[in-house]
C-alpha positions in Angstrom: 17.9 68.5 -7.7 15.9 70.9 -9.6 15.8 73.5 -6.4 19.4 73.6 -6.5 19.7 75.0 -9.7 18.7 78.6 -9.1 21.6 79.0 -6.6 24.3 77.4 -8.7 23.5 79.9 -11.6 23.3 83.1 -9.7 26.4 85.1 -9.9 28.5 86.0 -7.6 29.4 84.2 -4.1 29.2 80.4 -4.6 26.5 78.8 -2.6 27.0 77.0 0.5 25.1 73.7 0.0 25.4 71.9 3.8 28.2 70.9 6.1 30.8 68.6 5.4 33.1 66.3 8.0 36.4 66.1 7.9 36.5 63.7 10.6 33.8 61.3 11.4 31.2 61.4 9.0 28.0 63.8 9.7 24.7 63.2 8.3 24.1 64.8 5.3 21.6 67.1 5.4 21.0 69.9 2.8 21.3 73.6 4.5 21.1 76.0 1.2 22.9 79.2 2.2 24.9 81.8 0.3 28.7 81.9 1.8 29.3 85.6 2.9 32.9 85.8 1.4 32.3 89.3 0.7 32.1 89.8 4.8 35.7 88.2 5.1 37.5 90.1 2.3 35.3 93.7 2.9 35.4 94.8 6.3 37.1 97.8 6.4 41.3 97.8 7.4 41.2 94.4 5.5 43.9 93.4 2.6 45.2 90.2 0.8 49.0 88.9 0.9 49.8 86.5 -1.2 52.4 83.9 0.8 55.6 83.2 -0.6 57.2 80.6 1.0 56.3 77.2 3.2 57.6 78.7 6.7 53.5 78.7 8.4 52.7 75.8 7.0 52.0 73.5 10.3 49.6 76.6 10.9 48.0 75.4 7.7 49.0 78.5 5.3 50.5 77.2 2.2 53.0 78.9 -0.3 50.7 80.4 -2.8 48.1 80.8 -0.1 46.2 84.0 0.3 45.7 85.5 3.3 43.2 88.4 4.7 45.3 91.0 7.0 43.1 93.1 9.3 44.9 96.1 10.0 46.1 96.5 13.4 49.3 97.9 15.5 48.6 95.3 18.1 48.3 92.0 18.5 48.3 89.0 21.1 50.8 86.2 22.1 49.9 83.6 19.4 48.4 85.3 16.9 49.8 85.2 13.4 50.4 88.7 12.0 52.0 90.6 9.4 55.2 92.2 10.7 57.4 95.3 8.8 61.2 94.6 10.4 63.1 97.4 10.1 61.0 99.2 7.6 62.0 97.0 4.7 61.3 93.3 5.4 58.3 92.1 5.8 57.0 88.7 7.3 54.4 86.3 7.9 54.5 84.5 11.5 53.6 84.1 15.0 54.4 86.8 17.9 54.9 86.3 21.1 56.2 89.4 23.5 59.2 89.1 25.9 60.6 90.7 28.6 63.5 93.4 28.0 60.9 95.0 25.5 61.6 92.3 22.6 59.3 90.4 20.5 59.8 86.6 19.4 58.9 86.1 15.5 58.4 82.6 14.7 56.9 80.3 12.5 54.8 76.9 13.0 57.3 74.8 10.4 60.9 74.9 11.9 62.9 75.7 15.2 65.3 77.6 13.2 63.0 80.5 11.5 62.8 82.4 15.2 63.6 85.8 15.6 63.7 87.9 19.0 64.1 91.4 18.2 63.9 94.6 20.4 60.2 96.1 19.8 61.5 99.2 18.3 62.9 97.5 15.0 59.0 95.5 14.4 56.1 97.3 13.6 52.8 95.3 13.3 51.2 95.9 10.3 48.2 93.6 10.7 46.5 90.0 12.2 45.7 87.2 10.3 42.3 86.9 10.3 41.0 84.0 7.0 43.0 82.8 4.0 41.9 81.1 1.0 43.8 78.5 -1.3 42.7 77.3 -4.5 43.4 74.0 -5.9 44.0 73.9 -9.5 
């Protein structure tokens, strides 16, 4: 694979080298591209949080996980945001609105971690929008 070379050793964003399945197998075919991670983790609004605990983790998102916060007030039922409760604690985990002005906190893993709380005590601080996880 002499043509491959070139991309391995430049600097920088690894290369993407093709597509891989993780369900039924897919041909393999070569696509040489460069992965744009600087378009996830530079867009302006956008910060890193590095998660603490296992509560999202049937959503995928790992203790020791990183995830990319766009920077946002609002947000929609489902999505997975960064929430400031009471101007002290903040969380990682799902929002859905209720009626009688409260919002539902909850996470993927366990019926226990929900939270309904009157709007005024939750201030959105961002959506989820890409995480990365590296494996040691």
């Amino acid at each position: 694979m002499p043509a491959l070379q070139p991309l391995l050793d430049t600097p920088g964003l690894p290369p993407q080298l093709g597509r891989i399945a993780a369900g039924f197998p897919l041909e393999a075919i070569e696509d040489h591209q460069r992965i744009q991670l600087l378009d996830l983790l530079s867009e302006p609004g956008r910060y890193a949080l590095r998660v603490g605990d296992d509560s999202m983790m049937a959503a995928g998102i790992f203790n020791g996980d990183i995830v990319i916060i766009q920077s946002q007030q609002r947000a929609r039922n489902g999505d997975i945001v960064a929430a400031l409760i009471d101007n002290e604690q903040l969380t990682l985990k799902r929002i859905r609105y209720l009626e009688d002005d409260r919002i539902r906190l909850f996470s993927d893993s366990s019926t226990l971690d929900i939270r309904d709380l009157k709007r005024t005590r939750v201030l959105i601080q961002g959506k989820v929008v890409g995480q990365l996880r590296h494996y040691p």
